[in-house]
One Martini backbone bead per residue (centre of mass of N, CA, C, O) as a GRO file, in nm:
protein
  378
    1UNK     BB    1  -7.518  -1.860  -7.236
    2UNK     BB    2  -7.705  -1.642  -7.244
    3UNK     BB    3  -7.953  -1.858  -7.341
    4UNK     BB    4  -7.959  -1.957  -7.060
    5UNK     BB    5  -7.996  -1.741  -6.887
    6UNK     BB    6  -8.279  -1.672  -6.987
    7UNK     BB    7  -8.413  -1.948  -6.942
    8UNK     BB    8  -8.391  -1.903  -6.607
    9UNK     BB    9  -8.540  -1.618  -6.587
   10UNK     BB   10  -8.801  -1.736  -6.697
   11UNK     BB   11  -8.847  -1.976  -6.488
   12UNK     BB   12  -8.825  -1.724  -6.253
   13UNK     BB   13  -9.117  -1.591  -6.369
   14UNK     BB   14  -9.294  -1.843  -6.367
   15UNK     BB   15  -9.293  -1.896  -6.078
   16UNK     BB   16  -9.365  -1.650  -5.925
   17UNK     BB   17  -9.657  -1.616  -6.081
   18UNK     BB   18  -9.751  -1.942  -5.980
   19UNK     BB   19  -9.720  -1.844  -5.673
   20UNK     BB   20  -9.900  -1.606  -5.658
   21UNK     BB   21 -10.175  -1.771  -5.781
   22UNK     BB   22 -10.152  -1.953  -5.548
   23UNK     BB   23 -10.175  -1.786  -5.290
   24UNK     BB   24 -10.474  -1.667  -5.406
   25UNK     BB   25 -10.622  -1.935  -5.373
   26UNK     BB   26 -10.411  -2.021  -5.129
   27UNK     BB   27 -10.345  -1.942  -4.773
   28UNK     BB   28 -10.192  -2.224  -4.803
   29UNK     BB   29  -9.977  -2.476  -4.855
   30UNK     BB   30 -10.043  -2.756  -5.074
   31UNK     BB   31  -9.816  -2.860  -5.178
   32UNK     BB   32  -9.801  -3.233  -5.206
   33UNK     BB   33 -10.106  -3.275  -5.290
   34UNK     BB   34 -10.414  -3.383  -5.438
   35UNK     BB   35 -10.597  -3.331  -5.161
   36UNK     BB   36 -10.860  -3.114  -4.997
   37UNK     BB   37 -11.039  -3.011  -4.695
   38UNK     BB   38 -11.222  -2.771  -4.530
   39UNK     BB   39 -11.461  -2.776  -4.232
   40UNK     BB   40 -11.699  -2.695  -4.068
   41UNK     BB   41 -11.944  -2.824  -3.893
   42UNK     BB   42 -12.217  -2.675  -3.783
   43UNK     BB   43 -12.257  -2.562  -4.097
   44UNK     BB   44 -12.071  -2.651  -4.374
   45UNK     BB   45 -11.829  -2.507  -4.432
   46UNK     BB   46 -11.577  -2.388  -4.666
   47UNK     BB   47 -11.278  -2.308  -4.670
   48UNK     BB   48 -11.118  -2.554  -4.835
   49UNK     BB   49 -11.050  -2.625  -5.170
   50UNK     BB   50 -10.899  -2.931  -5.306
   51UNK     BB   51 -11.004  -3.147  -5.533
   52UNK     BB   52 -11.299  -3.239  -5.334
   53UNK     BB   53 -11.482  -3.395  -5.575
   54UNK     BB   54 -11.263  -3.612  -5.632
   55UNK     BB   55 -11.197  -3.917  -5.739
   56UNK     BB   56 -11.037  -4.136  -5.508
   57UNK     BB   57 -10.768  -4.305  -5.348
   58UNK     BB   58 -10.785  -4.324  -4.957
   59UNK     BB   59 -10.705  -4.642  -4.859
   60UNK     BB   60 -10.824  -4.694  -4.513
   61UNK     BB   61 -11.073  -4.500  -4.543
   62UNK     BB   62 -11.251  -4.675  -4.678
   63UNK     BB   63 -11.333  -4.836  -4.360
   64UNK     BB   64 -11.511  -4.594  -4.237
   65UNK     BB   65 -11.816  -4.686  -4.311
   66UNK     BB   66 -11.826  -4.960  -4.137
   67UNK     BB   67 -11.748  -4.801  -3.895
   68UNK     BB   68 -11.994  -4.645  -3.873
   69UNK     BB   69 -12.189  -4.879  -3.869
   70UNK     BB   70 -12.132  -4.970  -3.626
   71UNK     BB   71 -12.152  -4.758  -3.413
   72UNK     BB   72 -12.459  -4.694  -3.456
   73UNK     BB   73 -12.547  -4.956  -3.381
   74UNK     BB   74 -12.443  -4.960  -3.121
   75UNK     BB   75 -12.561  -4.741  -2.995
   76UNK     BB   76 -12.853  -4.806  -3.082
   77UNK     BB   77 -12.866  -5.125  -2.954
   78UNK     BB   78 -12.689  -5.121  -2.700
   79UNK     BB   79 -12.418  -5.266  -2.724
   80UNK     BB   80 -12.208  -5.470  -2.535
   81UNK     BB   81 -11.848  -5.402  -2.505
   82UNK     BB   82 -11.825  -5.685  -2.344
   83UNK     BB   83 -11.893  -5.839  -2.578
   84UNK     BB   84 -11.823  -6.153  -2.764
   85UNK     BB   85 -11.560  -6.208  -3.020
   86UNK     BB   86 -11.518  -6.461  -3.285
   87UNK     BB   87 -11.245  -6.485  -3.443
   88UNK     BB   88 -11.217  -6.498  -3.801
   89UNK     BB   89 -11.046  -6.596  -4.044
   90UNK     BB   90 -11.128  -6.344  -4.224
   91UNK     BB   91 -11.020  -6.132  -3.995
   92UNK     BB   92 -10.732  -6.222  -3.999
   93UNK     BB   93 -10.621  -6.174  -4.300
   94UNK     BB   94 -10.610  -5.857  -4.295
   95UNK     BB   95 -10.483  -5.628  -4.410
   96UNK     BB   96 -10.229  -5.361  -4.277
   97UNK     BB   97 -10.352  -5.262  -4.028
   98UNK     BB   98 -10.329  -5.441  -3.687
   99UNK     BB   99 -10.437  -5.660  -3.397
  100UNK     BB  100 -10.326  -5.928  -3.389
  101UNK     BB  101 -10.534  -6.134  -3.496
  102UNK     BB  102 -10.679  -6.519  -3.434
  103UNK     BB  103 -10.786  -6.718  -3.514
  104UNK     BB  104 -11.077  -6.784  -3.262
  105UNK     BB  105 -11.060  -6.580  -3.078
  106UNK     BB  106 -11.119  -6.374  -2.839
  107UNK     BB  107 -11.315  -6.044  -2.807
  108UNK     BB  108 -11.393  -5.757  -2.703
  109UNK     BB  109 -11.551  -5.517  -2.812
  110UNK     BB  110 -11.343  -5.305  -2.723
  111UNK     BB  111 -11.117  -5.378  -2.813
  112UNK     BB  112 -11.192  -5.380  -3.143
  113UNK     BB  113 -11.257  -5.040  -3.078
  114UNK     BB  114 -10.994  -4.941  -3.051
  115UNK     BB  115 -10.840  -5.038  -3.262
  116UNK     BB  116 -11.026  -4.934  -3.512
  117UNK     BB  117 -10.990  -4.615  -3.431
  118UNK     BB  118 -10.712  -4.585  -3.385
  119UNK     BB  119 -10.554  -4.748  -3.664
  120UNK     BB  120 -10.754  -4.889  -3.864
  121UNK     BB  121 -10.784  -5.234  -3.816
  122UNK     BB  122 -10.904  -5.441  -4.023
  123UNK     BB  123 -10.968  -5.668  -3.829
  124UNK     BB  124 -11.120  -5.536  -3.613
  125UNK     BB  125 -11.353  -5.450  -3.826
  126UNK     BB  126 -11.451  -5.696  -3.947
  127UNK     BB  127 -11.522  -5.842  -3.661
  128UNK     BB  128 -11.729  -5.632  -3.609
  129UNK     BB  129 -11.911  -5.657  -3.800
  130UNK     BB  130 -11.997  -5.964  -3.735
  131UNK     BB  131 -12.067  -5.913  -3.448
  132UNK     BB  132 -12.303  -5.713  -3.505
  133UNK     BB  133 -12.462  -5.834  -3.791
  134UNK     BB  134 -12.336  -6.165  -3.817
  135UNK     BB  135 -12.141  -6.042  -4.112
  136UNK     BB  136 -12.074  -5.913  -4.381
  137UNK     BB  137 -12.271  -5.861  -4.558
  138UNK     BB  138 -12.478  -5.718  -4.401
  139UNK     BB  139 -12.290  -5.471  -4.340
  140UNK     BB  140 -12.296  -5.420  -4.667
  141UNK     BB  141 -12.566  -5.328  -4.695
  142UNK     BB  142 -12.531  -5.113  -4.433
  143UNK     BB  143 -12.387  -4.935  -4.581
  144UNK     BB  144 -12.511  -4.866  -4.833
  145UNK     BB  145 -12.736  -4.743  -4.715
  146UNK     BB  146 -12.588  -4.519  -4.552
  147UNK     BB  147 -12.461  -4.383  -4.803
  148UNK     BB  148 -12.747  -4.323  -4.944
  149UNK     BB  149 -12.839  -4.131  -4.664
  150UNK     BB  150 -12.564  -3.932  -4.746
  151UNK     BB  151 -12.533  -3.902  -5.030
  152UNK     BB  152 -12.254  -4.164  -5.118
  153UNK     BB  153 -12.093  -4.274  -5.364
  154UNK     BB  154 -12.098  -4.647  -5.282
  155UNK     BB  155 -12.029  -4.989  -5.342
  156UNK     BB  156 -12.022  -5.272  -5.130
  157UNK     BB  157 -11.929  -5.615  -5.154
  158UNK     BB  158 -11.743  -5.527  -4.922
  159UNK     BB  159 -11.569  -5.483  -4.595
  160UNK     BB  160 -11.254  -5.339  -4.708
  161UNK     BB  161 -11.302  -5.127  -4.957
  162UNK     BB  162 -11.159  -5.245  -5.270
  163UNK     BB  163 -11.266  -5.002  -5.491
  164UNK     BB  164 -11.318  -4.734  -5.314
  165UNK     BB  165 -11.411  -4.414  -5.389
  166UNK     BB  166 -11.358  -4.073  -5.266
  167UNK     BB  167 -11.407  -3.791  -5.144
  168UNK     BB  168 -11.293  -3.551  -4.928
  169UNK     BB  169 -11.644  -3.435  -4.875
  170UNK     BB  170 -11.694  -3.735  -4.777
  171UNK     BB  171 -11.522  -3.786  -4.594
  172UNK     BB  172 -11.557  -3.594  -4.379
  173UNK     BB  173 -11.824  -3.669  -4.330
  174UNK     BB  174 -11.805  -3.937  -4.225
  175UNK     BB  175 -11.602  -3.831  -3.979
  176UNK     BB  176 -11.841  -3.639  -3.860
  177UNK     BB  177 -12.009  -3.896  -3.777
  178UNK     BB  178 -11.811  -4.027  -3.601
  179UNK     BB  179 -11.817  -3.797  -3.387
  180UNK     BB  180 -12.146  -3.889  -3.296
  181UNK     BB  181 -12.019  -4.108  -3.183
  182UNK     BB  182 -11.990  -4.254  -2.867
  183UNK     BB  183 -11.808  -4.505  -2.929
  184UNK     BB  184 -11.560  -4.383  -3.083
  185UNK     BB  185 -11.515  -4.147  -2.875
  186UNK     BB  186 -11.371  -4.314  -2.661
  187UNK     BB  187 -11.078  -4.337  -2.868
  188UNK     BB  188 -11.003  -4.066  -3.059
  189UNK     BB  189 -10.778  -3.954  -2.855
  190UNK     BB  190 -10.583  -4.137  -2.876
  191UNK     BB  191 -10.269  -4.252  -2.900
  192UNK     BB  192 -10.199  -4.452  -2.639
  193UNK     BB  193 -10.216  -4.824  -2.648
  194UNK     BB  194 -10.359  -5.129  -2.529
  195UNK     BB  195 -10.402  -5.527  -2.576
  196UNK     BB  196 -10.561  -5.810  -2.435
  197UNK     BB  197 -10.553  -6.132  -2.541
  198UNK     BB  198 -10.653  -6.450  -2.460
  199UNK     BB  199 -10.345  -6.585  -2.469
  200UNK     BB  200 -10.139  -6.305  -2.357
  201UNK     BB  201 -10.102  -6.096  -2.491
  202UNK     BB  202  -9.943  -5.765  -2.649
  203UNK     BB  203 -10.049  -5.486  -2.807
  204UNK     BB  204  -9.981  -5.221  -2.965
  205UNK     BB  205 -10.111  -4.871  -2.984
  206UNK     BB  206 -10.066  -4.647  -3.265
  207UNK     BB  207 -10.105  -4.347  -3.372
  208UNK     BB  208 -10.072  -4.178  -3.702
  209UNK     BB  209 -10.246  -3.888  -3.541
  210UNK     BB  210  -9.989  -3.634  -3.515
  211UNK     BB  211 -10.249  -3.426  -3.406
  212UNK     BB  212 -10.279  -3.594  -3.106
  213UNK     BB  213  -9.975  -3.358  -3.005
  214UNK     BB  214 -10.007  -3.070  -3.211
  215UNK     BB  215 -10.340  -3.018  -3.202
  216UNK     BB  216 -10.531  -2.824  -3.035
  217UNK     BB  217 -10.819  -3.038  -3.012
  218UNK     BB  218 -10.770  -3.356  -3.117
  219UNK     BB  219 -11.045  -3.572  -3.169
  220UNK     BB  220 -10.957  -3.739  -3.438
  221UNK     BB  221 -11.007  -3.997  -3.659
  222UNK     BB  222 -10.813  -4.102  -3.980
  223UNK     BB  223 -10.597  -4.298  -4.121
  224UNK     BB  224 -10.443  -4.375  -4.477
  225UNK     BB  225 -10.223  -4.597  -4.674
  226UNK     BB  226 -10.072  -4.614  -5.015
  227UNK     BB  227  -9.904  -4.628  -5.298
  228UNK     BB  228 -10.157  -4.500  -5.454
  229UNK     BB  229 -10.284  -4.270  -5.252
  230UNK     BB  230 -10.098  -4.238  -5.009
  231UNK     BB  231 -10.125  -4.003  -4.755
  232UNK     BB  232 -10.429  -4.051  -4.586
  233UNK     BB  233 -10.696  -3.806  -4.397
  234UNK     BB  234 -10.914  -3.737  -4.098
  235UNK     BB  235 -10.988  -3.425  -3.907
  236UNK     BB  236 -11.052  -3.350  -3.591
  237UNK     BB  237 -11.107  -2.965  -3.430
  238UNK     BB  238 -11.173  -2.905  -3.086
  239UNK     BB  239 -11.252  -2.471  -2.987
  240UNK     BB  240 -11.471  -2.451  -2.831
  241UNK     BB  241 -11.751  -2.421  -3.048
  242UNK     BB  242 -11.573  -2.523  -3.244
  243UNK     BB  243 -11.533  -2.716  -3.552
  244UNK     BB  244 -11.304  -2.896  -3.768
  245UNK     BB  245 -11.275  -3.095  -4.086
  246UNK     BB  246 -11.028  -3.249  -4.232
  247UNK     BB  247 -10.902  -3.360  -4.563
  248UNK     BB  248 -10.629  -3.576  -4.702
  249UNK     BB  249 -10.460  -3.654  -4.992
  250UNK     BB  250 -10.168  -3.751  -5.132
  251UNK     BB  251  -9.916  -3.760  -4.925
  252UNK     BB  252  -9.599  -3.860  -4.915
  253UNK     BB  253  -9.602  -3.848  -4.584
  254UNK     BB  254  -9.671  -3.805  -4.260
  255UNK     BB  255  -9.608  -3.589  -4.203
  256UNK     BB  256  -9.703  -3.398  -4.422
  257UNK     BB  257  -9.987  -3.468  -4.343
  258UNK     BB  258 -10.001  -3.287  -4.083
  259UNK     BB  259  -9.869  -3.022  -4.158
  260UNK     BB  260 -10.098  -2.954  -4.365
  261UNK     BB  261 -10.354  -3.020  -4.186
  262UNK     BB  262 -10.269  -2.795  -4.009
  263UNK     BB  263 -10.218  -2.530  -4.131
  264UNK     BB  264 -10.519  -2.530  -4.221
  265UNK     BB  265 -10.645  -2.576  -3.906
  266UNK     BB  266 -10.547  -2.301  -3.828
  267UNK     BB  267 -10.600  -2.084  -4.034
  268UNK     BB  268 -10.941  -2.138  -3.969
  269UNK     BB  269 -10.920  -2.022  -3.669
  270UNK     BB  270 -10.756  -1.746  -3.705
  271UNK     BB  271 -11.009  -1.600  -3.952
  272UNK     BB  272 -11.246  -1.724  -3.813
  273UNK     BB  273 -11.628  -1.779  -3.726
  274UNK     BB  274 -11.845  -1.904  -3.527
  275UNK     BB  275 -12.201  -1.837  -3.553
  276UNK     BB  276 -12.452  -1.813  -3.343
  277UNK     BB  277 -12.781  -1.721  -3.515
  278UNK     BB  278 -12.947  -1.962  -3.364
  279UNK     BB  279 -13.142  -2.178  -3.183
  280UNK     BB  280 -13.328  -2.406  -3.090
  281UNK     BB  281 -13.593  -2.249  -2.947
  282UNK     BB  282 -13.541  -1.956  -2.980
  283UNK     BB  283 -13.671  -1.649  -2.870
  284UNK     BB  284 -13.780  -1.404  -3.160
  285UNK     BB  285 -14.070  -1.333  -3.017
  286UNK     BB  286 -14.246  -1.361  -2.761
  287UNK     BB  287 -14.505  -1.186  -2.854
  288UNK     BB  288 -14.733  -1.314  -3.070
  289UNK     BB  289 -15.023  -1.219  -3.201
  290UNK     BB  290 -15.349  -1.394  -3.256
  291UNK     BB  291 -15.616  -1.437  -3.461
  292UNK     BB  292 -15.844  -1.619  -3.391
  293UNK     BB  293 -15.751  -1.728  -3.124
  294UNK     BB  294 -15.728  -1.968  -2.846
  295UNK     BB  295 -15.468  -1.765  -2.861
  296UNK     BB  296 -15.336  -1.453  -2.862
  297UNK     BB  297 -15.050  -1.539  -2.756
  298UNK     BB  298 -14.703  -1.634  -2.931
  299UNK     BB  299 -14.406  -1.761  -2.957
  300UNK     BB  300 -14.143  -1.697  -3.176
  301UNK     BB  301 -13.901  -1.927  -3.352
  302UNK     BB  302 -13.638  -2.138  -3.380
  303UNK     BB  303 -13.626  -2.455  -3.592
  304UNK     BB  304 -13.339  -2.417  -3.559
  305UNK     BB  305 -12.980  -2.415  -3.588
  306UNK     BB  306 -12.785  -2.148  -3.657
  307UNK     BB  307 -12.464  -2.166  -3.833
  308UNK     BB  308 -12.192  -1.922  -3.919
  309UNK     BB  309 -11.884  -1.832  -4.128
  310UNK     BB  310 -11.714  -1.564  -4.045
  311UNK     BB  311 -11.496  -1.347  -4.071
  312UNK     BB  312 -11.310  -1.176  -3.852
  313UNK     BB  313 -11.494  -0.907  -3.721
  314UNK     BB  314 -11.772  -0.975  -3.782
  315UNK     BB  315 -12.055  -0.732  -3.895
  316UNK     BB  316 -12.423  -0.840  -3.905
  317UNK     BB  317 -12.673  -0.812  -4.093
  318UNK     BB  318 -13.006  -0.786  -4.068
  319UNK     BB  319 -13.303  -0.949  -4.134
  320UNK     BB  320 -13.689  -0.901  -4.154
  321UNK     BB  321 -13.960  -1.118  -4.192
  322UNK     BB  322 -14.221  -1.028  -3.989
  323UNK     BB  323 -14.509  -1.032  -3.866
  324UNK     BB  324 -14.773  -0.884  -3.669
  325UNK     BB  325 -14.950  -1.126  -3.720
  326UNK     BB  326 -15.168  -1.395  -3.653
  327UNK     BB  327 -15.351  -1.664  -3.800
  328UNK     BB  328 -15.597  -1.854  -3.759
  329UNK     BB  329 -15.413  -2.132  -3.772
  330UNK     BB  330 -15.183  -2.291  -3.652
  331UNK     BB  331 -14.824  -2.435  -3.679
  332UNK     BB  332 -14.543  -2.578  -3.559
  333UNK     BB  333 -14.424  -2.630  -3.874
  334UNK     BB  334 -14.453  -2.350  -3.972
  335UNK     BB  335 -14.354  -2.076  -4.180
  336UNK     BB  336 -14.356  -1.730  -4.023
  337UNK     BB  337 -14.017  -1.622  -4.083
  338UNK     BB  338 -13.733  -1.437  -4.122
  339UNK     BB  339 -13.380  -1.419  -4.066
  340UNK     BB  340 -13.130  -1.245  -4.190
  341UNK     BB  341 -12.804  -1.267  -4.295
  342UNK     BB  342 -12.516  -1.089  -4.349
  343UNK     BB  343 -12.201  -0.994  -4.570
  344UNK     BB  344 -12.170  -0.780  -4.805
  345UNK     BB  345 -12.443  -0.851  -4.945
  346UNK     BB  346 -12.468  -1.123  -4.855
  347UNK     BB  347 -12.539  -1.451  -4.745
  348UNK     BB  348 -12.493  -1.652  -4.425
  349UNK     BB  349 -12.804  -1.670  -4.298
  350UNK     BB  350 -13.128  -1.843  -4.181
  351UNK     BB  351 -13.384  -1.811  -3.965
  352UNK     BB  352 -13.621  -1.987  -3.916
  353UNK     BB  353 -13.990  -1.951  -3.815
  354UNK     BB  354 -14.206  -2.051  -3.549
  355UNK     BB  355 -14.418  -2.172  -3.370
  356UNK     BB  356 -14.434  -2.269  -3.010
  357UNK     BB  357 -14.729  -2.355  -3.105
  358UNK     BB  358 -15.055  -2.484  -3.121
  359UNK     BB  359 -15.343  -2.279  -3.301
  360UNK     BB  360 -15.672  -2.280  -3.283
  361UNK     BB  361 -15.954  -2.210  -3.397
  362UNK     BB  362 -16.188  -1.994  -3.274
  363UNK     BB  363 -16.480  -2.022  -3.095
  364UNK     BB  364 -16.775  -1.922  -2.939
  365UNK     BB  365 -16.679  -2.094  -2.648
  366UNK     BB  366 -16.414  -1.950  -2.644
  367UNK     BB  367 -16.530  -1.629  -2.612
  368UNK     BB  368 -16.645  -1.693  -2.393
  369UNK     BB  369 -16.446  -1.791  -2.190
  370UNK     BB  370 -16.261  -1.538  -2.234
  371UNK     BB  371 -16.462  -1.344  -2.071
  372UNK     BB  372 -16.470  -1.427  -1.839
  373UNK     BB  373 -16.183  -1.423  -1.735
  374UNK     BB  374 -16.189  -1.154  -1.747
  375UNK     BB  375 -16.351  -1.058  -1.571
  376UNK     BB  376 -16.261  -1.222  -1.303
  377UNK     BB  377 -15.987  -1.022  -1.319
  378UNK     BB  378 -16.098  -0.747  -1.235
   0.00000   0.00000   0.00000
């Protein structure tokens, strides 16, 4: 009895242990999933990272690259979601999530968008795929394209998304891309709504993903389960200048996969601060002196937005490294300065500076038009 005794105090202090070694490394409990990772969108910094690098099977998820690729064709192309697609045998059959769509059926694409977003329907995004592309071919193709220009491993031979795995910090990607999609966007916040088949019937459409009823700004992506990869989803939610993506996978059933993505997606607001520390084209010196230029003088200005994810109350060092004067000619795309941001003796953004137009190296003409001028103005 002793020694049963003994055996228990042992093993509620070795879960104790690492119970708080486990609280030491995640803010929040993730116990009951596989993986999970939290991102700031607009820095792209990760709040929580729980085996984010492992390729895994994220289930419906596969197909968010397809619908990816439909997206910003239909944006880019300017494609008419009035445009009707006649439903295929193949795109009728696909299993899943469905939008019971019938082979031959006509559908507009507006239909077909609505189903593919709110819900992940498989046969819905197959036949948008055919529709936009011409092909499921084609679409495989383009897909793979996409995915190489976001240097994201994965090869489409077709476009089930069927032996396709991807990480956690791939999803998060992939969804943010979706959310940048203006198509995407127009049903991505919807929890509830129908479609009308051609034949007069009416699908109900409830999204399973239950964080855009429960977690204040969820405005997308999508959910996806199967029995081996349990169930996983990739979550936006957007609260005035701030946007988190969480992916998480492998969670036992939709609560907990809610539960926990919200969880995650509290912490990170609670926390942190996105800082916008320059907009692109925000001048960061009014008028910098330029020596034998066409022009004395140029504002310096910031090449890109750049945004810091830093912990709440924080006070940032600043340093700059900017000449004091530039020599001609200019080039309004080199960099001649920067501004460090820092946290804690740490590197949290840098600001590249650029001249805010390009200065010529002036010629004799140029000093002399210059000097009438200043008289003229005497």
């Amino acid at each position: 009895m002793l020694k049963k005794c003994m055996c228990v105090v042992l093993a509620a202090v070795l879960l104790l242990g690492y119970g708080a070694a486990y609280a030491e490394e995640y803010p929040v409990d993730i116990s009951g999933i596989k993986a999970a990772v939290v991102i700031e969108q607009n820095s792209g910094t990760a709040v929580i990272e729980y085996n984010a690098e492992e390729k895994m099977d994220s289930g419906g998820l596969a197909r968010l690259p397809v619908l990816l690729a439909v997206c910003k064709k239909i944006d880019g192309d300017s494609i008419a979601l009035t445009d009707t697609v006649t439903i295929s045998a193949a795109a009728a059959k696909i299993s899943g999530p469905t939008a019971f769509l019938e082979a031959y059926e006509q559908a507009e694409m507006s239909t077909l968008l609505k189903a593919a977003v709110m819900i992940c329907a498989g046969d819905a995004i197959y036949a948008l795929a055919e529709g936009v592309y011409g092909s499921a071919e084609a679409c495989a193709i383009a897909v793979n394209e996409l995915m190489r220009d976001m240097e994201i491993d994965g090869n489409y031979t077709d476009i089930t998304g069927n032996g396709i795995n991807f990480t956690p910090h791939e999803i998060a990607k992939i969804g943010a891309e979706l959310m940048q999609c203006q198509s995407f966007t127009l049903y991505s916040g919807l929890f509830y709504d129908t479609i009308q088949h051609s034949d007069g019937r009416t699908t109900e459409l409830a999204s399973s993903n239950k964080l855009l009823k429960s977690c204040v700004g969820t405005n997308g992506v999508g959910t996806g389960s199967s029995s081996a990869a349990g169930y996983c989803g990739v979550f936006s939610v957007k609260r005035g200048n701030t946007s988190y993506i969480c992916a998480i996978f492998g969670a036992q059933n939709s609560s907990q996969r809610a539960q926990k993505a919200q969880s995650m997606l509290e912490y990170a607001f609670a926390a942190y601060d996105a800082k916008t520390l320059a907009t692109e084209g925000e001048a960061i010196v009014d008028s910098m002196p330029v020596h034998n230029g066409t022009k004395s003088n140029v504002p310096i200005v910031s090449n890109k937005t750049v945004v810091a994810l830093v912990p709440k109350n924080t006070i940032l060092e600043e340093r700059r490294e900017i000449p004091e004067i530039l020599e001609a000619p200019v080039n309004s795309s080199t960099v001649v300065g920067t501004v460090t941001y820092l946290h804690e003796g740490e590197t949290v953004g840098v600001v590249e500076l650029v001249s805010a137009e390009d200065v010529d190296r002036a010629n004799v003409f140029d000093y002399i038009k210059r000097s009438l001028m200043e008289w003229l103005h005497c």
